[in-house]
C-alpha positions in Angstrom: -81.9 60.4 -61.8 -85.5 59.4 -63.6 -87.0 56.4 -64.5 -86.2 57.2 -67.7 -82.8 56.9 -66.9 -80.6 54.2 -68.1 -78.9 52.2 -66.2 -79.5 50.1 -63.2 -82.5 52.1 -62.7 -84.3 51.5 -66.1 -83.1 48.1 -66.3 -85.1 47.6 -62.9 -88.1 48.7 -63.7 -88.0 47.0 -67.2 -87.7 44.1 -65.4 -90.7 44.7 -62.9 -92.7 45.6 -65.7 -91.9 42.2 -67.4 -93.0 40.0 -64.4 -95.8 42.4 -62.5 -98.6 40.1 -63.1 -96.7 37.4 -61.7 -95.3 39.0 -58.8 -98.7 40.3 -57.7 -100.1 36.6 -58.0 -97.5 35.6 -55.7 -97.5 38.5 -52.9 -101.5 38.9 -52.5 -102.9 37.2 -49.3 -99.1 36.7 -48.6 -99.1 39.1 -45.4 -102.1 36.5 -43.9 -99.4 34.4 -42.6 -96.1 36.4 -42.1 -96.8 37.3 -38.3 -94.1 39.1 -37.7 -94.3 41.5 -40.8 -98.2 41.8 -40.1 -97.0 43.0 -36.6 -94.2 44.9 -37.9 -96.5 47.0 -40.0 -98.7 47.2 -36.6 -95.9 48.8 -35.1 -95.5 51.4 -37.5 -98.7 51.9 -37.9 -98.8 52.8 -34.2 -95.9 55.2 -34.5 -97.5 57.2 -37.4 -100.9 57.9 -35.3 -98.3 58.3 -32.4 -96.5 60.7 -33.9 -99.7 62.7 -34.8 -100.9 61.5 -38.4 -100.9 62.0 -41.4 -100.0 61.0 -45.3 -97.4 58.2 -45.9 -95.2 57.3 -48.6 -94.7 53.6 -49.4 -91.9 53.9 -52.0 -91.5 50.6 -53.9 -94.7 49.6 -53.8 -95.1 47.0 -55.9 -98.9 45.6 -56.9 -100.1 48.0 -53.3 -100.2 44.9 -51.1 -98.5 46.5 -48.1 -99.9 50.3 -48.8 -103.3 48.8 -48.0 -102.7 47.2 -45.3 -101.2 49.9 -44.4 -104.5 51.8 -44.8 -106.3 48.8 -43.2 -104.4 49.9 -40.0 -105.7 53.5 -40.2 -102.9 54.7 -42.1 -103.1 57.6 -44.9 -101.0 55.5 -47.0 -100.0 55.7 -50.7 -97.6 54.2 -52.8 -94.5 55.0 -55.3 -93.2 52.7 -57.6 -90.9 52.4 -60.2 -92.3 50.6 -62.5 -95.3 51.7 -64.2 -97.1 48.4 -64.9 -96.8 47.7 -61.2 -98.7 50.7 -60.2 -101.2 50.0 -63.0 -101.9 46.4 -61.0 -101.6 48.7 -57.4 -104.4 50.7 -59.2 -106.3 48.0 -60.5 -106.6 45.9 -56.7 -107.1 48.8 -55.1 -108.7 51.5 -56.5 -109.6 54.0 -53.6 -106.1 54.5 -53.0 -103.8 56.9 -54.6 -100.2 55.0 -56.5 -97.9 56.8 -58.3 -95.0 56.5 -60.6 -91.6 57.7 -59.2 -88.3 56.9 -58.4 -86.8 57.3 -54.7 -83.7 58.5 -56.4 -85.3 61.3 -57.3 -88.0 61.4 -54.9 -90.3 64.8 -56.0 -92.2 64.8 -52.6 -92.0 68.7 -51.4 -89.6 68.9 -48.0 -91.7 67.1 -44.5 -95.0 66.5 -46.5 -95.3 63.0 -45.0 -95.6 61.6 -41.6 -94.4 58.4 -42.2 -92.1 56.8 -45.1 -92.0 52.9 -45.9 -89.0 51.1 -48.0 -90.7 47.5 -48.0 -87.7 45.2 -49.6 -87.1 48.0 -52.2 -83.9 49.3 -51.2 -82.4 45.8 -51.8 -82.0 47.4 -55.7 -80.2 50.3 -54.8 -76.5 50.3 -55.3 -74.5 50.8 -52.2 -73.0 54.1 -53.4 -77.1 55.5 -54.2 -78.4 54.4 -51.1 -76.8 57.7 -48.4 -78.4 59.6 -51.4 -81.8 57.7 -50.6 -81.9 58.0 -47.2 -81.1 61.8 -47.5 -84.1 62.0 -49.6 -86.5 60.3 -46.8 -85.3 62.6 -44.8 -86.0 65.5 -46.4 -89.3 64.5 -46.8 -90.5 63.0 -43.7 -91.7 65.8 -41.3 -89.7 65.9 -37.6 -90.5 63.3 -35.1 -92.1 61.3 -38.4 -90.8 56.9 -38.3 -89.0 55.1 -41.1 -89.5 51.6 -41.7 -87.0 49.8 -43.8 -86.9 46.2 -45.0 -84.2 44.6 -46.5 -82.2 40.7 -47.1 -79.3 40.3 -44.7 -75.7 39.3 -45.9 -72.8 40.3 -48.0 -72.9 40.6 -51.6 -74.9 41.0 -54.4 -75.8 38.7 -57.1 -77.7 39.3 -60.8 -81.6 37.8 -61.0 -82.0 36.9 -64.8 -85.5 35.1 -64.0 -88.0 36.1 -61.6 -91.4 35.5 -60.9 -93.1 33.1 -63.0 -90.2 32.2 -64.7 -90.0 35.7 -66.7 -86.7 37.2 -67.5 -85.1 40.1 -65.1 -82.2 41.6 -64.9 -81.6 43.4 -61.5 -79.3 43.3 -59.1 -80.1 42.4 -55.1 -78.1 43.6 -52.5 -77.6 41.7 -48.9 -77.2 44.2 -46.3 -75.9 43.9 -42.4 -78.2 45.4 -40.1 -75.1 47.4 -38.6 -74.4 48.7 -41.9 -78.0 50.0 -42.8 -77.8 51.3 -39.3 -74.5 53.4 -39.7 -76.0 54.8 -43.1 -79.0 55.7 -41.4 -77.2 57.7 -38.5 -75.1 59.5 -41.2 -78.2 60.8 -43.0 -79.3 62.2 -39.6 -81.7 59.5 -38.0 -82.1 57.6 -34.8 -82.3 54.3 -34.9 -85.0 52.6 -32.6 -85.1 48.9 -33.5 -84.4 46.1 -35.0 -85.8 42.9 -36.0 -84.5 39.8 -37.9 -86.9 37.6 -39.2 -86.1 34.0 -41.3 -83.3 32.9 -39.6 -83.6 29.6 -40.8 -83.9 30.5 -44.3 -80.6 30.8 -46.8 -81.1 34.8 -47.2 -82.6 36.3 -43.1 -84.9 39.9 -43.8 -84.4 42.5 -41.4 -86.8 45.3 -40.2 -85.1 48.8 -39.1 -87.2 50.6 -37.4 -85.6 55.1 -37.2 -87.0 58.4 -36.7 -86.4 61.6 -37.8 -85.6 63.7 -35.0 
């Protein structure tokens, strides 16, 4: 499936288009102040150079908040996004690094060209029956021995966001995910799951970290 594609998909990044601006007001500097995620993103940082270097895909990148800190970390990070305003904005704050439109449902990286892969709370849109597609994709792509990092809301269910950031109208679906169950898909695409990290446990909606590898 394209962007182009109606659907879920195009009403997604319609809706990230409508409220880019806002959402990148809100999310910059954010990072100063989430320790764990900062250290999370130290972690992974560590196991790309570990794991010998090389380019990394941040898919869902949003305004490129987290693809340059991943590059603050050493990282030969770049970003995919969905939506094209959202990559105009990535471009726009940081212009020495390469963003891209693209979709990881149809993720047109060639087979192990990167050494590292990224999905920073933007699985959370992906319908449950998408998502053993997805992870088949990151696969693919991500070279032997290369880590994954996911990030994602914990629970059950899904619910319908008609307004988002700064009040503007979306229409997307979020899916809450058990870190058992992202776990299981994960094994069934072919990875090994290292470890995992909940963070927020005092908020309404928890986010989990799963840290895999491609063997």
């Amino acid at each position: 499936m394209s962007p182009g594609d109606g659907g879920w998909l195009a009403e997604t990044r319609t809706s990230y288009d409508t409220v880019a601006a806002s959402y990148a007001d809100q999310v910059r500097g954010a990072l100063d102040t989430e320790h764990y995620l900062r250290g999370s993103l130290a972690i992974f940082a560590d196991l790309v150079h570990a794991a010998g270097g090389g380019p990394v895909a941040d898919v869902g990148c949003g305004p490129g908040h987290v693809t340059a800190a991943l590059c603050e970390l050493g990282v030969d990070a770049f970003g995919i996004d969905l939506s094209p305003a959202m990559v105009d904005l990535a471009r726009r704050d940081h212009p020495g690094l390469r963003f891209e439109v693209g979709s990881m449902t149809d993720l047109r990286l060639p087979d192990a060209a990167v050494a590292g892969l990224l999905a920073w709370w933007s699985l959370i849109h992906v319908p449950d029956d998408e998502v053993p597609g997805v992870l088949d994709a990151f696969r693919r792509v991500l070279r032997p021995g290369g880590p994954l990092l996911l990030g994602f809301h914990v629970g059950d269910g899904s619910r319908l966001k008609t307004q988002g950031y700064g009040g503007h109208p979306m229409s997307v679906h979020v899916h809450r995910r058990r870190p058992d169950r992202v776990a299981a898909w994960l094994r069934d695409a072919g990875f090994t799951v290292e470890s995992q990290l909940i963070i927020d446990l005092e908020r309404e909606v928890p986010g989990a970290l799963l840290f895999a590898r491609r063997p």
